[in-house]
C-alpha positions as CSV (number, residue, x, y, z in Angstrom):
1,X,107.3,112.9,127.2
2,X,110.0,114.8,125.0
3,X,112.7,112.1,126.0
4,X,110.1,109.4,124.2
5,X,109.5,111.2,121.8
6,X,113.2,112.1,120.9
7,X,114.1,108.1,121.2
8,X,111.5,107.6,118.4
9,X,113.4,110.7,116.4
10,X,116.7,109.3,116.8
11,X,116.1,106.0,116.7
12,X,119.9,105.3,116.8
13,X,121.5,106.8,119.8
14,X,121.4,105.6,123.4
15,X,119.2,107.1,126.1
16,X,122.2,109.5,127.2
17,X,122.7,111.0,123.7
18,X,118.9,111.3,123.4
19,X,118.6,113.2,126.1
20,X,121.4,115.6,125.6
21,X,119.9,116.8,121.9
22,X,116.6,117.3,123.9
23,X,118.3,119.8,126.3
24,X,120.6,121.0,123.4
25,X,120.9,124.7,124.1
26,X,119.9,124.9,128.0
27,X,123.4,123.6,129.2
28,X,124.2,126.6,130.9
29,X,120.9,126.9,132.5
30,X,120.7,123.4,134.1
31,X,124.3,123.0,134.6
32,X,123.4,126.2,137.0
33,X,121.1,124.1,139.2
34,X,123.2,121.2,138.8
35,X,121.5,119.0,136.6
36,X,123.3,116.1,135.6
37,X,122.1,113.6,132.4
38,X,120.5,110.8,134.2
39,X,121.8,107.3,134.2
40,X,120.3,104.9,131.4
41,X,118.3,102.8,134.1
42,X,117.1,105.8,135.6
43,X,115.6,106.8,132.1
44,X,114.1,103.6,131.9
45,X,112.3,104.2,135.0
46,X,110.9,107.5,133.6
47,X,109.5,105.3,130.2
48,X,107.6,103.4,132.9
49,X,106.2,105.9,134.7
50,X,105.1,107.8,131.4
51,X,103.1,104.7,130.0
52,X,102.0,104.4,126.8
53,X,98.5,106.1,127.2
54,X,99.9,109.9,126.6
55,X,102.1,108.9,123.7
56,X,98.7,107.6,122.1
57,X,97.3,110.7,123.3
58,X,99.8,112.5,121.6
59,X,99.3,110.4,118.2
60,X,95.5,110.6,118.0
61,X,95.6,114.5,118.2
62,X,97.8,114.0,115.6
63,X,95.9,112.3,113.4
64,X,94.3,113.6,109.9
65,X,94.7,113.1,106.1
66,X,96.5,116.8,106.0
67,X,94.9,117.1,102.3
68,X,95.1,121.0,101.4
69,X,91.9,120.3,99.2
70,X,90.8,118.0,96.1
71,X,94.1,117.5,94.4
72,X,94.6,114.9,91.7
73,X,97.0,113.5,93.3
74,X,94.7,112.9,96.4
75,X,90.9,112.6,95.3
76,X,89.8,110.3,92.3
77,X,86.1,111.2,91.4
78,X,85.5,113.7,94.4
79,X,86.3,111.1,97.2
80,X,89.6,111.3,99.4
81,X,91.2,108.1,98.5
82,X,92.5,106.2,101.4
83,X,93.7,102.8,102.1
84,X,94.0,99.9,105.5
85,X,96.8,97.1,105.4
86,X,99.1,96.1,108.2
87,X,102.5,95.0,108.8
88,X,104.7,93.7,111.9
89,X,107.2,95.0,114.3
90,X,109.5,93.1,116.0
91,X,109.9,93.8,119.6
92,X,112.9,92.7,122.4
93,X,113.1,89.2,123.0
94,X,112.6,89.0,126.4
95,X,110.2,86.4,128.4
96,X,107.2,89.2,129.2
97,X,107.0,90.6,125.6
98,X,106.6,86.5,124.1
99,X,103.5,86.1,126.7
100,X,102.0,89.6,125.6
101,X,102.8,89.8,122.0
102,X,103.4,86.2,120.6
103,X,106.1,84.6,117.9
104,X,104.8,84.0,114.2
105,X,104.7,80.2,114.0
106,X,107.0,78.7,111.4
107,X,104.7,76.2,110.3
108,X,107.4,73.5,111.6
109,X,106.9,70.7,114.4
110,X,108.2,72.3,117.6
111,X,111.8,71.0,119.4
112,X,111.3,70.0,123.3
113,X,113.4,72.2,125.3
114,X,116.4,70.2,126.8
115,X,117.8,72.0,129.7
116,X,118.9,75.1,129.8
117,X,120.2,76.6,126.0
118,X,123.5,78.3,126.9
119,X,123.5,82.1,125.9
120,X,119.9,82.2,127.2
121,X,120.0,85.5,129.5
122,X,117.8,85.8,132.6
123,X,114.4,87.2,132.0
124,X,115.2,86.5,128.2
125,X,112.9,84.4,125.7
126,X,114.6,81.0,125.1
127,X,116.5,81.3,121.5
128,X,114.5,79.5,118.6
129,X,116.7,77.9,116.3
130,X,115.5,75.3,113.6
131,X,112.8,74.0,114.1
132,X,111.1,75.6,116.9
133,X,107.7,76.8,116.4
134,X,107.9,80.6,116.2
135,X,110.5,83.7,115.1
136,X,113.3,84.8,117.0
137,X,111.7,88.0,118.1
138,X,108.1,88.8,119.4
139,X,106.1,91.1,117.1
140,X,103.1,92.9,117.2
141,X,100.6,93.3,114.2
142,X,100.0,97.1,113.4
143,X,97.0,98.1,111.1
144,X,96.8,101.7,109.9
145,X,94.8,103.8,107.9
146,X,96.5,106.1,105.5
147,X,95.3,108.8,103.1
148,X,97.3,107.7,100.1
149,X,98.0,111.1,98.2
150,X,100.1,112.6,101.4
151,X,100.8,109.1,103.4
152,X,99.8,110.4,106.5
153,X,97.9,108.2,109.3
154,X,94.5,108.9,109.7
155,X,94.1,105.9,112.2
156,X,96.1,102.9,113.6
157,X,95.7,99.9,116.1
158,X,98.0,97.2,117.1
159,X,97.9,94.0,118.8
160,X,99.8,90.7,119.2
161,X,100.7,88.8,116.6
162,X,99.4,85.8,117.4
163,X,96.4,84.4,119.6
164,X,92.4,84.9,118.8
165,X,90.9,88.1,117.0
166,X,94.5,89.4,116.6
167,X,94.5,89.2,113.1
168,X,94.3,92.3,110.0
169,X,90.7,91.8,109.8
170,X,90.0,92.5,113.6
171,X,92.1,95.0,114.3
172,X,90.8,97.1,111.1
173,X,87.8,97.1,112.9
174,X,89.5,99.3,115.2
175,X,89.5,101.8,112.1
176,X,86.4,102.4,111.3
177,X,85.1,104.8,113.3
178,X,88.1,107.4,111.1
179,X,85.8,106.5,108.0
180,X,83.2,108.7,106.6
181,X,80.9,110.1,103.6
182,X,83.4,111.1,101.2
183,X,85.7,108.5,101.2
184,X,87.6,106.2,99.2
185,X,89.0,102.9,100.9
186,X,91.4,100.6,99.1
187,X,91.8,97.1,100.4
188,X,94.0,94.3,99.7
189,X,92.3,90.9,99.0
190,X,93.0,89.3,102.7
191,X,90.7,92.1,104.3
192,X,87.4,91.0,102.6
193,X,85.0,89.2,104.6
194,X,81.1,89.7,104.2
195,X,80.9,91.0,107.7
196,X,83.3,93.8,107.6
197,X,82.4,95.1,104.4
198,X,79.1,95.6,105.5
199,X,80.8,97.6,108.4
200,X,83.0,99.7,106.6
201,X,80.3,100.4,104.0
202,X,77.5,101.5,107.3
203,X,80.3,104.2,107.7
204,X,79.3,106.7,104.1
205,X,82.7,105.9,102.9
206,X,82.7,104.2,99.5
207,X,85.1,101.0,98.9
208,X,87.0,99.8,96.0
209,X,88.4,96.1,97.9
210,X,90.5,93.0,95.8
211,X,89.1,89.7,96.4
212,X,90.3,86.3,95.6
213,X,90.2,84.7,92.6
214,X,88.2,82.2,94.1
215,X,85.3,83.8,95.5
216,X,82.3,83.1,93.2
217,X,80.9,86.8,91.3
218,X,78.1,85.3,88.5
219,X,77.0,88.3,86.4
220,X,73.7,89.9,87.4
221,X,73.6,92.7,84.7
222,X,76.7,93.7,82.8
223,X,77.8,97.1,82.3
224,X,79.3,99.3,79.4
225,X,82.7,99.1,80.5
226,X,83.0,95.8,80.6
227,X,82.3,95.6,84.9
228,X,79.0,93.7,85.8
229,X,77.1,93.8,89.2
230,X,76.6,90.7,91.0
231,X,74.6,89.8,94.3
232,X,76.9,88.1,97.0
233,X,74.8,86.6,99.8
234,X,75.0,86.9,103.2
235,X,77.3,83.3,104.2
236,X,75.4,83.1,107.4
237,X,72.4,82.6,106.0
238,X,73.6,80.3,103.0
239,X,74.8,78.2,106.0
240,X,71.7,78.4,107.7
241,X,69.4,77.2,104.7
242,X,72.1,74.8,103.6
243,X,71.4,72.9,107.2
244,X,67.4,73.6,106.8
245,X,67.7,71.9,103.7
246,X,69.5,68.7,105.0
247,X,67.5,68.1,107.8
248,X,64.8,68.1,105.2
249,X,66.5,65.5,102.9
250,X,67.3,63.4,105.7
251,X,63.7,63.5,107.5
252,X,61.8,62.6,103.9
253,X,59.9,65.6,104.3
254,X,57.9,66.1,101.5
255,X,59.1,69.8,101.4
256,X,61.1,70.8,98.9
257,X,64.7,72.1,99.3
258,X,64.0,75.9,100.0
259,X,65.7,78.2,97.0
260,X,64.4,81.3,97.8
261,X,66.5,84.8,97.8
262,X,69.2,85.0,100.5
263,X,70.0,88.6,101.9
264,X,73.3,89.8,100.8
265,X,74.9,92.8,99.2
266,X,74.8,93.8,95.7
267,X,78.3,95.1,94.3
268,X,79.6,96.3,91.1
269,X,82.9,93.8,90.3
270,X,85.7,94.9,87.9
271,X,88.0,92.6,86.7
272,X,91.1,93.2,84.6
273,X,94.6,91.4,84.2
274,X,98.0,93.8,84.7
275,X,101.0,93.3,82.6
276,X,104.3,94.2,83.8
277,X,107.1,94.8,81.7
278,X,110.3,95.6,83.3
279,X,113.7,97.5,82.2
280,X,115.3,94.1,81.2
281,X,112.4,93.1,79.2
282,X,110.9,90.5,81.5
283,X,107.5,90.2,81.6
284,X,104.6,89.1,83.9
285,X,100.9,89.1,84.3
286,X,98.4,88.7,87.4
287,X,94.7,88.9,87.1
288,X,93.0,90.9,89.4
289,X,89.3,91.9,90.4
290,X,87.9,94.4,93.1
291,X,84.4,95.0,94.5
292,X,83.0,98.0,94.6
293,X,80.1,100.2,96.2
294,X,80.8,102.5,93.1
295,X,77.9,101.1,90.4
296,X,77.8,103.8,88.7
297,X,79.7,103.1,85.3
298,X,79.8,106.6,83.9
299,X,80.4,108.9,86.8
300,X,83.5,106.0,87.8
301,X,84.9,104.1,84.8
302,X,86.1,100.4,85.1
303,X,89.9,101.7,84.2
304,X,89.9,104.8,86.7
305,X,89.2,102.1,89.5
306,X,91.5,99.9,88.4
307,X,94.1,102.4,88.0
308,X,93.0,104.2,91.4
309,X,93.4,100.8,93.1
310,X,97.8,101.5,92.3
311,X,97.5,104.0,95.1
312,X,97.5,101.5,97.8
313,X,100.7,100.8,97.5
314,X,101.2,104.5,99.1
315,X,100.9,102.6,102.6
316,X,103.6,100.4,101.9
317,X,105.9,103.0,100.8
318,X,104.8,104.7,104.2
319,X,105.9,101.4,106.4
320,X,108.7,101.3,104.8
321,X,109.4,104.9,105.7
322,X,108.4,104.2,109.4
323,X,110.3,100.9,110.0
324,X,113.4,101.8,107.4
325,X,113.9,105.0,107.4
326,X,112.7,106.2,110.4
327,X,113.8,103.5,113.0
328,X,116.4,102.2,111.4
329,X,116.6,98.9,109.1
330,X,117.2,95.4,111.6
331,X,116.5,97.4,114.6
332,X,113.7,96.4,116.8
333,X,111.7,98.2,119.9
334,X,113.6,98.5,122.8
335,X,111.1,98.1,125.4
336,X,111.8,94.5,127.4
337,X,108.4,94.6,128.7
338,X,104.8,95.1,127.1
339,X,103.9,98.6,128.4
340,X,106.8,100.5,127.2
341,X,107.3,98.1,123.9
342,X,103.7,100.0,123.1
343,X,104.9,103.2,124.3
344,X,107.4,103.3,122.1
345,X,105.3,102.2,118.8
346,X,103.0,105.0,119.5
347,X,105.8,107.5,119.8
348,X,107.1,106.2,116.2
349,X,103.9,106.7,114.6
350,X,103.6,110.3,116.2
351,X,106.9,111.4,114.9
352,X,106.0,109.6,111.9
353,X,102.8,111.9,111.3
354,X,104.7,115.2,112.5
355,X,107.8,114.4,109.7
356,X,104.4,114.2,107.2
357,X,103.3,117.6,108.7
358,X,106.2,119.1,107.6
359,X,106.2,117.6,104.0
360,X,102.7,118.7,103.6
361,X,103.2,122.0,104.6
362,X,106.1,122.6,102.6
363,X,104.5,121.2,99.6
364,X,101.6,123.3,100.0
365,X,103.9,126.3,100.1
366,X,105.0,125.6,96.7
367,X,102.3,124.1,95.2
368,X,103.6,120.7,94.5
369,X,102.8,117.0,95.2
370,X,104.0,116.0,98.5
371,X,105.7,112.8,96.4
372,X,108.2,115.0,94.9
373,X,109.6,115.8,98.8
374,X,112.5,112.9,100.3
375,X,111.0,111.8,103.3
376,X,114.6,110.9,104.5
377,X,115.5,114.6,104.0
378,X,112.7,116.3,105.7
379,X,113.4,113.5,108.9
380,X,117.1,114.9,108.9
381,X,116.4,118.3,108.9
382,X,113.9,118.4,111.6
383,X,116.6,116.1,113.6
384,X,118.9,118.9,112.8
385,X,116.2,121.4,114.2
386,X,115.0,120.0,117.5
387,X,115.8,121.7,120.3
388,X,114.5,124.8,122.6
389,X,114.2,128.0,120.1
390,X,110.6,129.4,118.4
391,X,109.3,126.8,116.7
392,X,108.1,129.2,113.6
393,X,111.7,129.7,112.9
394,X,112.4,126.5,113.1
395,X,109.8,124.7,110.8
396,X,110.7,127.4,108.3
397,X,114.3,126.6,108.1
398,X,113.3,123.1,108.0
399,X,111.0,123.8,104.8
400,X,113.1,125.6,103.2
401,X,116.1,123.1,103.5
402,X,113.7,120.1,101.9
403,X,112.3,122.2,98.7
404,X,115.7,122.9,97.8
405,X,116.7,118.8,97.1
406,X,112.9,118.0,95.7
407,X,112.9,114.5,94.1
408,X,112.5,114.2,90.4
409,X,109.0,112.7,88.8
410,X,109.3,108.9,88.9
411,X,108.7,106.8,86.4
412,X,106.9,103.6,87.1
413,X,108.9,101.3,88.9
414,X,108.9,97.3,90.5
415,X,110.4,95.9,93.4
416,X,109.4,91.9,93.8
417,X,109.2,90.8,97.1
418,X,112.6,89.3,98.1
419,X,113.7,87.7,101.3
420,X,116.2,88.6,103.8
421,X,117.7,85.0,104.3
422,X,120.2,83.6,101.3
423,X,119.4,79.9,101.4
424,X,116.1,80.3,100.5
425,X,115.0,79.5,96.5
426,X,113.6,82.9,96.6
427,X,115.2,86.2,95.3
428,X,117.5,87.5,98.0
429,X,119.1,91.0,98.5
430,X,122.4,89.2,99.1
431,X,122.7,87.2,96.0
432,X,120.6,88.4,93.7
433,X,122.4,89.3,90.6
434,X,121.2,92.9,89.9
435,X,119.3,95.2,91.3
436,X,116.1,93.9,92.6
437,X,114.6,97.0,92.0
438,X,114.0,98.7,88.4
439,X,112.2,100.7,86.2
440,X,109.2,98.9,84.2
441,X,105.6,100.0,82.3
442,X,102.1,98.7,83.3
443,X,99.4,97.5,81.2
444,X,95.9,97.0,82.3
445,X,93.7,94.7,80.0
446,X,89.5,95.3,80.9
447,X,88.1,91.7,81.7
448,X,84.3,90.5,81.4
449,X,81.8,88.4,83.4
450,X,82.4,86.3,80.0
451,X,85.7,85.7,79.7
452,X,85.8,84.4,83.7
453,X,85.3,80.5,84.3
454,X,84.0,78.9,87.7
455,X,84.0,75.8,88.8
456,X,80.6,75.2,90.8
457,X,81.1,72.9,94.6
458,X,79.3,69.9,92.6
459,X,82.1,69.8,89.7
460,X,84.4,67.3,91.1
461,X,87.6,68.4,90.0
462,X,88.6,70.9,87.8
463,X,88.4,70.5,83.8
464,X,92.2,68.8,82.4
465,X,92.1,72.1,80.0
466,X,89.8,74.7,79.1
467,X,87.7,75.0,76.0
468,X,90.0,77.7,73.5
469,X,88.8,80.9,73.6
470,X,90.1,83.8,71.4
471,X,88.6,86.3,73.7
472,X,90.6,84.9,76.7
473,X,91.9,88.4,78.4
474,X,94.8,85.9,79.0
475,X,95.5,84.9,75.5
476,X,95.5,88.4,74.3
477,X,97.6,89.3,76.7
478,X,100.6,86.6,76.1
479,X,100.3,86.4,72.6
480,X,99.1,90.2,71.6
481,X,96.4,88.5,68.8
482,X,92.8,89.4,69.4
């Protein structure tokens, strides 16, 4: 169990060195009943007997949002604000991990396999160059649930990354039993389906979600501050009656099309477009809008929402600390085979969550936001600290050694998405001129149920150019008139 666990701490050293930090300081003792450090296929064999069911054991009792109390930095209105996405990790191309896990499809027609490719080991997946339906590695689809203010997990699930019910939406199923009365759940617009909202809302916790542009919202009532409620009806049953109706129309019943209320939910809708403004004076806008249970205007203000939905980028910064920081940029799992691929993702999330622990704690100590503590410092020093010896001293030592290099407040910042390889149009890492990353100031401009245009499903294509409209949130925006 400590071997796992220490592969997952020190992502970047093989099985030998592993084990001798994990027996760092009992030399003497084993070397007295001649121990010896075990052969790297003989560690293996121990991963396989462990499994991957105590590691998760281990996680799960690690589990909790580790808030000291209602912090501004953690609660917005009372509520624990906490937030679900997902990401992938790439696992070891090997033959067993492809059937288990699945390759992302590239969306291109695949090659026939001619022969045997040459470099191709045995027990190995068959390289995929261009054109080959899928990635070069198999990858698993990991879901989480983190409380945003300390970035610690409060729940994950993975699966494969391909096949049916394997997608964000299913697994955050998986999640919702970690809900409850009290809460705050952020959501990014490819989570929203009628179904699960229902679910996640059954839980008590209330949720502030981003839909798509397209998804129709007409204004029920409108509120003060500029948000409106709206009635979104249950898609089952709009199918249902949209068939009723046909078979009606077809039969020459003398029944009228039936256009009575639908069941559905009734949600309080906040739209508003951000403007970004970066460090070289660039500038760019996206419109967004999120659903909420909140419909209470006064006790939770359109712009406290809107500003409260910027916390969900906490999870990514907390992937980023997992896969980056903690395992180590381009490295993948180094299980060749299903169970201890899993293993080994559920001993990176528990060292994840105990590297948390000790930020929290020391933040608490000092009364501080647990932002202002370098995650990559307080991984180093408890790397530095592992080994037999009392464990008090220890996470003392290690406390100490992270408040004294505390990050400074940071201003607001921007980091477009960029891709990894160079010959795509996209901005790259390799040739970008410039950082990618850089300072920049946010704007958020309240939108109303007026000021939003839909195109019914009996328009037949979308108007050549809208009517001019001085209160366009968009016009104010770009050209600062009102």
């Amino acid at each position: 169990m400590y071997f796992v666990l220490g592969c997952a701490l020190l992502s970047a050293k093989p099985y030998g060195e592993v084990m001798r930090q994990v027996t760092a300081g009992l030399e003497r003792a084993l070397a007295a009943v001649g121990w010896q450090v075990p052969a790297t296929t003989a560690l293996t064999g121990v991963r396989r007997r462990v499994g991957e069911r105590p590691l998760e054991s281990v996680f799960r009792r690690l589990c909790s949002a580790l808030s000291p109390g209602r912090a501004p930095w953690s609660h917005v209105g009372g509520l624990l604000v906490v937030a679900v996405d997902g990401t992938t990790v790439a696992a070891y191309d090997s033959l067993a991990n492809a059937a288990a896990f699945g390759k992302p499809g590239t969306r291109k027609k695949p090659r026939p396999a001619t022969g045997v490719q040459a470099g191709n080991e045995p027990g190995r997946a068959p390289s995929h160059g261009a054109g080959q339906d899928g990635a070069a590695n198999p990858q698993l689809r990991l879901v989480t649930l983190v409380a945003c203010g300390t970035r610690a997990l409060l729940d994950a699930a993975f699966g494969p990354v391909r096949g049916k019910q394997t997608g964000e939406q299913a697994l955050a199923r998986a999640l919702l039993g970690s809900l409850h009365p009290g809460m705050l759940l952020l959501a990014g617009k490819n989570f929203y389906g009628f179904g699960l909202w229902q679910a996640a809302a059954g839980t008590g916790a209330e949720l502030l979600w981003r839909v798509k542009d397209s998804m129709h919202l007409p204004a029920a009532a409108e509120l003060p501050d500029g948000s409106w409620l709206t009635r979104i009806p249950d898609p089952a049953a709009v199918r249902r009656r949209t068939v009723r109706n046909g078979c009606r129309r077809r039969r020459g019943s003398k029944l009228g099309p039936d256009t009575g209320p639908l069941p559905g939910i009734t949600v309080r809708v906040i739209g508003y477009t951000l403007t970004v403004t970066g460090g070289d004076g660039t500038i760019r806008t996206e419109r967004y809008r999120l659903i909420t249970t909140l419909t209470d205007c006064r006790a939770c203000p359109a712009g406290q929402l809107a500003a409260c939905y910027a916390w969900r980028w906490a999870i990514e910064t907390g992937y980023r600390e997992c896969k980056t920081y903690l395992r180590g940029p381009g490295r993948i799992l180094r299980g060749q085979s299903p169970d201890p691929a899993r293993q080994e993702l559920w001993a990176y999330l528990a060292i994840y969550q105990a590297v948390r622990v000790i930020i929290v704690r020391a933040a608490a100590s000092a009364g501080m936001d647990p932002d202002r503590i370098s995650f990559t410092a307080a991984l180093n020093a408890a790397q530095r600290t592992m080994g037999p010896g009392r464990l008090d001293a220890a996470l003392t030592a290690t406390e100490t050694e992270i408040l004294s290099c505390l990050a400074p407040p940071r201003e607001g910042r921007v980091c477009p998405r960029a891709v990894h390889k160079p010959s795509s149009p996209y901005p790259s890492r390799h040739h970008h001129d410039g950082p990618i990353s850089q300072y920049a100031s946010y704007t958020v401009t309240p939108t109303t149920p007026a000021r939003h245009t839909h195109n019914s499903t009996d328009q037949g294509r979308r108007p050549s150019r809208q009517p001019d409209n001085p209160l366009n949130s968009w016009h104010w925006v770009l050209t600062g008139t009102m």
